[in-house]
C-alpha positions as CSV (number, residue, x, y, z in Angstrom):
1,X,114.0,105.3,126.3
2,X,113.0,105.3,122.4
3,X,110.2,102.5,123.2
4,X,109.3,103.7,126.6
5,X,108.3,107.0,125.0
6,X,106.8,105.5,122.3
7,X,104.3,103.7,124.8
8,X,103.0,106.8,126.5
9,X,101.7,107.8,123.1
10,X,99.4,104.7,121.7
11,X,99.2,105.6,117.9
12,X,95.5,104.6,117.6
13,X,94.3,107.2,119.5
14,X,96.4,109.8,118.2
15,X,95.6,108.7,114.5
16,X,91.7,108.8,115.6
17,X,91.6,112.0,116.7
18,X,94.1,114.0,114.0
19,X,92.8,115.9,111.2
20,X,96.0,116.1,109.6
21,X,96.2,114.5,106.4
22,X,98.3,111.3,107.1
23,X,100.0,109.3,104.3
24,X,100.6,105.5,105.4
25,X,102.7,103.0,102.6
26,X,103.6,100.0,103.3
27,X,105.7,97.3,101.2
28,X,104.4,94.4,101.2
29,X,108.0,92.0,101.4
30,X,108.7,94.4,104.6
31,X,109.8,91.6,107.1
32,X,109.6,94.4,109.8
33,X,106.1,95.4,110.0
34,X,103.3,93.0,108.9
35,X,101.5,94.4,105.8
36,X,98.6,91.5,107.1
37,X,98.9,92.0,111.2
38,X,100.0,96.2,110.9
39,X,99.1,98.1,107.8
40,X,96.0,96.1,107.7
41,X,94.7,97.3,111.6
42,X,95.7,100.5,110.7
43,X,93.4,100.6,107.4
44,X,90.2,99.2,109.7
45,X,91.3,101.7,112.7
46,X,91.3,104.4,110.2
47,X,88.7,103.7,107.2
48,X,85.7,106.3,108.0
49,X,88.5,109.1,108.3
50,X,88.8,111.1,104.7
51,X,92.0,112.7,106.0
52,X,94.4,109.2,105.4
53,X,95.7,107.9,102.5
54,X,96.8,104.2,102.1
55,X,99.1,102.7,99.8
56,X,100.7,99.1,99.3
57,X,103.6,98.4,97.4
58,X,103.9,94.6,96.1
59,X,107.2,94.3,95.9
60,X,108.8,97.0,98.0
61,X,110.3,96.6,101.7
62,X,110.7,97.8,104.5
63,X,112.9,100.8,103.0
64,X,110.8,101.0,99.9
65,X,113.0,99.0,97.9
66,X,112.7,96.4,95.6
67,X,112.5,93.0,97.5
68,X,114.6,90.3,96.3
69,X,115.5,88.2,99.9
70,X,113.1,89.5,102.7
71,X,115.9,89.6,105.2
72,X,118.3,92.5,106.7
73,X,120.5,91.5,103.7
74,X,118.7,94.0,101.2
75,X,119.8,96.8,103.5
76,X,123.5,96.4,102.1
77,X,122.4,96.1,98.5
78,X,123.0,99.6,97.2
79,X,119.6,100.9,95.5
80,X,117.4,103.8,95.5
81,X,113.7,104.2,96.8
82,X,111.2,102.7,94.3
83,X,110.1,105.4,91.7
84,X,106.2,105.2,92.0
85,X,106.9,105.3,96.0
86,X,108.6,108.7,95.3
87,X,105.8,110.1,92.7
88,X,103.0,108.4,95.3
89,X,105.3,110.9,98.4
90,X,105.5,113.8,96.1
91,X,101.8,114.0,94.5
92,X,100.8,113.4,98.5
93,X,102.9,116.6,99.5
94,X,101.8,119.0,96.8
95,X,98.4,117.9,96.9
96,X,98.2,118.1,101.2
């Protein structure tokens, strides 16, 4: 039911037409979404809107974690979201 409802709201047309502010991050060892295929259609879908932000973590996953295997393995390594990713959130929220 998750995906089904997912699919009756396509995210490119609600992104288009919100004038929210929307923070997107992305790390770029995520081996769940594509930093190339999804992050990147997101930044041409969205570039002439002044309401998103966009930020790319190097080494960070799909959890915002150092990367050091890019498979489901990191997810048991105990660790805490990566500190510029929290200060990146933070700035975002008191600033929006």
């Amino acid at each position: 039911y998750y995906f089904k409802d997912l699919d009756a709201y396509p995210s490119n047309k609600y992104l288009q037409q919100c004038e929210k502010p929307i923070l997107i991050l992305q790390g770029a060892k995520d081996f769940q979404v594509s930093y190339v295929k999804d992050f990147g259609k997101y930044q041409t879908l969205l570039k002439n809107k002044d309401n998103v932000t966009f930020k790319l973590y190097e080494n960070l996953n799909h959890m915002l974690i150092t990367s050091t295997t890019q498979t489901g393995d990191e997810y048991y390594i105990k660790d805490t979201v990566n500190a510029e990713a929290l200060e990146d959130i933070t700035d975002w929220i008191k600033k929006n």
